[in-house]
SEKETI-670066 format. One record per residue (C-alpha): residue number from 1; residue in three letters; x, y, z. Coordinates in steps of 0.05 Angstrom, whole numbers. Layout:
[NUM "ala" [X Y Z]]
...
//
This chain:
[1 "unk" [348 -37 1958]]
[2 "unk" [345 12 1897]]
[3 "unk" [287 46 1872]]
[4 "unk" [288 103 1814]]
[5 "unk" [239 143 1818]]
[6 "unk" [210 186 1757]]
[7 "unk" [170 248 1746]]
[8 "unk" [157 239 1677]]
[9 "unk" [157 305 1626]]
[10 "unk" [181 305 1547]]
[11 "unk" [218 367 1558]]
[12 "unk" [236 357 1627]]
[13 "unk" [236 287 1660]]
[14 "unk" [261 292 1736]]
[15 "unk" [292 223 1759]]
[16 "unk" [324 199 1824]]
[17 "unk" [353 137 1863]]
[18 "unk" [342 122 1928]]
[19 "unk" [365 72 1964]]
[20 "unk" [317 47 2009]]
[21 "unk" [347 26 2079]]
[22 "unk" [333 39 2150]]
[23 "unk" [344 113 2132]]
[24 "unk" [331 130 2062]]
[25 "unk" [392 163 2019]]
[26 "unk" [390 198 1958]]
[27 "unk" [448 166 1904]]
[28 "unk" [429 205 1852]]
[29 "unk" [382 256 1828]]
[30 "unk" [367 305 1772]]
[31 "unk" [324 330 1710]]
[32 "unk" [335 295 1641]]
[33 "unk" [326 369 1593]]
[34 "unk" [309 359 1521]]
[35 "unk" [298 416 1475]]
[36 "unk" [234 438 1461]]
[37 "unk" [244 444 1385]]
[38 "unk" [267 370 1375]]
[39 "unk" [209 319 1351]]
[40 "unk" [177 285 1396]]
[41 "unk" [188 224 1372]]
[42 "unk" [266 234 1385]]
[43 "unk" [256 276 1462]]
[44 "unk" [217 201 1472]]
[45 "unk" [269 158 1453]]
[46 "unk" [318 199 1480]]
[47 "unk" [284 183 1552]]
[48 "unk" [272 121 1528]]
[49 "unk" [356 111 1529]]
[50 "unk" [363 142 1589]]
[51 "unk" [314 103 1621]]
[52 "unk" [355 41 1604]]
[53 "unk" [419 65 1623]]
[54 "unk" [402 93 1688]]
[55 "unk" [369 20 1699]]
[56 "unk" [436 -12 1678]]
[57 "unk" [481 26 1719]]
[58 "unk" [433 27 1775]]
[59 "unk" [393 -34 1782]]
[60 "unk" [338 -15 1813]]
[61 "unk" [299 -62 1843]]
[62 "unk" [232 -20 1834]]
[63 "unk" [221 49 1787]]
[64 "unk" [162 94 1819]]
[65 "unk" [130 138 1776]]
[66 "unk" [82 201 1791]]
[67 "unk" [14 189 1747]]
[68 "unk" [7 248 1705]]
[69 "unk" [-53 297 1729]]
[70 "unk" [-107 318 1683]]
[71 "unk" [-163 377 1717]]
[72 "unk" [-224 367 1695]]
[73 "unk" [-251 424 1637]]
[74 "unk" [-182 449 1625]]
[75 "unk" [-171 443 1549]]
[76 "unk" [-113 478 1547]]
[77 "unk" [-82 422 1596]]
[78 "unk" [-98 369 1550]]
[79 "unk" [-39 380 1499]]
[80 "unk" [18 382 1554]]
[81 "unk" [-22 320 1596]]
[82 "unk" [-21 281 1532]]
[83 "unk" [63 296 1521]]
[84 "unk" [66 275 1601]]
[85 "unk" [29 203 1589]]
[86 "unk" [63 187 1529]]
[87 "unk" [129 204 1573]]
[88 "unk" [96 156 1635]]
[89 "unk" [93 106 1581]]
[90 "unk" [170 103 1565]]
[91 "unk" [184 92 1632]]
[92 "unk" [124 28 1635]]
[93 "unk" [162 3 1572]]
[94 "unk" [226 14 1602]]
[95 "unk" [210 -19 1662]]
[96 "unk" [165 -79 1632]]
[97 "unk" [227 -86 1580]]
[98 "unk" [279 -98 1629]]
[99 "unk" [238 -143 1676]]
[100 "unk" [231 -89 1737]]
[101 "unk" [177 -74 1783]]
[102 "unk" [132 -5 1762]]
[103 "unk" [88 31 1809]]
[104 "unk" [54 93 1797]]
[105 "unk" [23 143 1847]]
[106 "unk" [-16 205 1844]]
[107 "unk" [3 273 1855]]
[108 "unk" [-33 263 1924]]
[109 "unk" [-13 205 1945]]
[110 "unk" [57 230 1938]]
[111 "unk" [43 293 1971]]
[112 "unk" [9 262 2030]]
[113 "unk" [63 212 2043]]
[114 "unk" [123 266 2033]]
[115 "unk" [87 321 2065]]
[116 "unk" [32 296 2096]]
[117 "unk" [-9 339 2066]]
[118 "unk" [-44 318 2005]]
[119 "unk" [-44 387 1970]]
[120 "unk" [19 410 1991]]
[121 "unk" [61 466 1943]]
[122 "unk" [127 458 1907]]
[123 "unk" [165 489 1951]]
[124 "unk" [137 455 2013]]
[125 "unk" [149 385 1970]]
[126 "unk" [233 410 1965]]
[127 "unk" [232 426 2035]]
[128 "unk" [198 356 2064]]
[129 "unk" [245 324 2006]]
[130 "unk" [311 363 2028]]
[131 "unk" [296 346 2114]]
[132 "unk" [282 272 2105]]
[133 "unk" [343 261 2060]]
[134 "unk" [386 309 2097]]
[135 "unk" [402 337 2023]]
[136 "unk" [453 402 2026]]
[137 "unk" [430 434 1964]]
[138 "unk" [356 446 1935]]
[139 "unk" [334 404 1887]]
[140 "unk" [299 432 1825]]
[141 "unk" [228 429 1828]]
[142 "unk" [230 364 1787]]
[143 "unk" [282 323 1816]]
[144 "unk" [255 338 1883]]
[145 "unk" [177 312 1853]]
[146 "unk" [221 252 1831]]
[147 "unk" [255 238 1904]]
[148 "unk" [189 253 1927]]
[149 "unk" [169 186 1892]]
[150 "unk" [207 142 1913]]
[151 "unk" [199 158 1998]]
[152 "unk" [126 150 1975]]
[153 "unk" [140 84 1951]]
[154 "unk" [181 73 2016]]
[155 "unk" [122 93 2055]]
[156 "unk" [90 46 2018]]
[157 "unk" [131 -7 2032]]
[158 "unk" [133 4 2113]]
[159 "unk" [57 8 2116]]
[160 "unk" [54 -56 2078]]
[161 "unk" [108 -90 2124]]
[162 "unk" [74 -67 2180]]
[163 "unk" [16 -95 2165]]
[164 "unk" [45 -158 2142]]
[165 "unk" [28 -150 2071]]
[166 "unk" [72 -144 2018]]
[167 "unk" [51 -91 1955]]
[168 "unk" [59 -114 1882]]
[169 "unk" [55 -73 1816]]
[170 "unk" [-17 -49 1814]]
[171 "unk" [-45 -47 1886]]
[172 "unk" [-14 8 1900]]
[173 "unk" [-68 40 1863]]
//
């Protein structure tokens, strides 16, 4: 089983594929980079394409995505959280167009099933990311966030099984 897993950005959107077995293996990993001066509406549908073409030469059988964070009373977060939702929502339509599975998680969530630790740093995030996949090179900071994703969904998926539950889109929430 395949599951791409997204850290959504308009400039920078990390993405990865695991594949989900007895001991999880990262197929593919890496940061989607648009420029900074191209409109918006094209960095969106340029992810939007890429999106669909890693789904068609993947075929994932779930896409994970990290929920963008917003602190509370920091205006000058709201501009760059707004850019990182309306990326998130590329990936729902991307997902919802093609028929696949979406689940989100929070920063923390992530963190606490990666590195069991729910505010873990960046670096400790590569290094948890890099040991369970047995990965020979460090990740940039957003394709490890992305691999991070998906062994959060995979935690997900072993604490459901062995509880004898099965998760579906949305109660993972």
């Amino acid at each position: 089983m395949l599951v791409l897993g997204i850290d959504p950005g308009t400039q920078n959107m990390g993405y990865a594929v695991v594949s989900l077995g007895t001991q999880p293996k990262a197929e593919d990993y890496g940061v989607i980079s648009l420029p900074r001066k191209m409109p918006i509406e094209q960095r969106l549908y340029q992810l939007h394409t890429h999106i669909l073409n890693m789904v068609a030469i993947f075929n994932p059988a779930a896409i994970a995505v990290e929920q963008p964070f917003v602190g509370k009373g920091e205006r000058e977060f709201i501009g760059p959280a707004i850019a990182v939702g309306q990326a998130q929502a590329v990936v729902l339509i991307g997902a919802a167009s093609q028929g696949i599975p979406l689940f989100t998680y929070s920063p923390a969530q992530v963190k606490l099933a990666v590195a069991n630790y729910g505010a873990a740093t960046k670096e400790q995030m590569q290094q948890s990311v890099i040991a369970t996949l047995g990965l020979t090179d460090v990740p940039t900071s957003d394709a490890a966030d992305a691999l991070a994703v998906c062994l959060c969904h995979l935690a997900q998926l072993q604490a459901a099984d062995a509880l004898g539950r099965e998760i579906t889109p949305g109660s993972e929430r």
